[in-house]
C-alpha positions in Angstrom: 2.2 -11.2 29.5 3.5 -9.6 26.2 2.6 -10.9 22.9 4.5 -11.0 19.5 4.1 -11.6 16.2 6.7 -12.6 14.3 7.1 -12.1 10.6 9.8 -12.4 8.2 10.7 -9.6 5.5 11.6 -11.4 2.1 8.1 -13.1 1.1 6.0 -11.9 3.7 6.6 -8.0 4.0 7.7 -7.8 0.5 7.3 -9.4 -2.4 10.4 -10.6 -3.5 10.3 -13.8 -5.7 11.0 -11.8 -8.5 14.5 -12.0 -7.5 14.6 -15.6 -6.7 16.5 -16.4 -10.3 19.4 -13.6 -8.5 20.5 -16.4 -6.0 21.8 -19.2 -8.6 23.0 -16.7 -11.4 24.8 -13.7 -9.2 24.6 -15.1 -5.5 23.0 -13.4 -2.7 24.8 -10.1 -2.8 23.0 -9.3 -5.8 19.2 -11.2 -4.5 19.5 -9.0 -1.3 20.7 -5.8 -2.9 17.8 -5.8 -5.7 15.6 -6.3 -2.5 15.3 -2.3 -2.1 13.0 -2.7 -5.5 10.5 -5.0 -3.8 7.0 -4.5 -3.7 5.8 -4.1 -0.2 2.8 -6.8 0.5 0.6 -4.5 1.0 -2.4 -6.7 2.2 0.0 -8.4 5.3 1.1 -5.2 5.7 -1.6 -3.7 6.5 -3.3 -6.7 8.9 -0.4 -5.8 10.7 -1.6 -2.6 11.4 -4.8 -3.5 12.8 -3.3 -5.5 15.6 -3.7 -4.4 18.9 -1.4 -1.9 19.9 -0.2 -4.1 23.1 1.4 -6.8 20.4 4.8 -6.2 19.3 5.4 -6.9 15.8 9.0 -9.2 15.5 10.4 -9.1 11.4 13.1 -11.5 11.0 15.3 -12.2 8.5 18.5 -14.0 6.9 20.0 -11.1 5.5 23.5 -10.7 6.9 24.1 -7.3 9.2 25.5 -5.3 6.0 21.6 -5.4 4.7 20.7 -3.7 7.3 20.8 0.1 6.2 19.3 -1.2 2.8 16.4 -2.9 4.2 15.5 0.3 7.1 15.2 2.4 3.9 12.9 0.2 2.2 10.4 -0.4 4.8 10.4 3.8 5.8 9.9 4.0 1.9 6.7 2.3 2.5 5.9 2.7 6.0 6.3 -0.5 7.3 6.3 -0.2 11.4 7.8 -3.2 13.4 9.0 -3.0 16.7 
């Protein structure tokens, strides 16, 4: 039987409460756009890369689709591997 993790990006793969304060003042277009200058979380990052390599790792997110191109580059900017 397969086995997932599931994670979500903003929080959790990066560290992105530094643009909280974006989602009141400019709305989310401008909170997800800055996202591409989060700080990857490097420590869950990399307990993600000790799991076995039979568990498929799920990231979610609420980001609409036209995030999507932004939010690849960031995590092969920092290596982050999901499935």
């Amino acid at each position: 039987m397969q086995q997932f993790i599931i994670t979500d990006i903003d929080n959790t793969l990066s560290h992105s409460s530094w643009r909280d304060h974006l989602i009141g003042n400019e709305g989310w277009d401008a909170f997800h756009a800055a996202s591409i200058q989060d700080q990857p979380n490097f420590s869950f990052i990399s307990l993600l890369e000790r799991i076995e390599t039979n568990v498929m790792v799920v990231a979610l997110t609420g980001r609409n689709e036209k995030w999507r191109q932004l939010t690849m580059e960031w995590m092969l900017k920092y290596n982050v591997s999901i499935d």
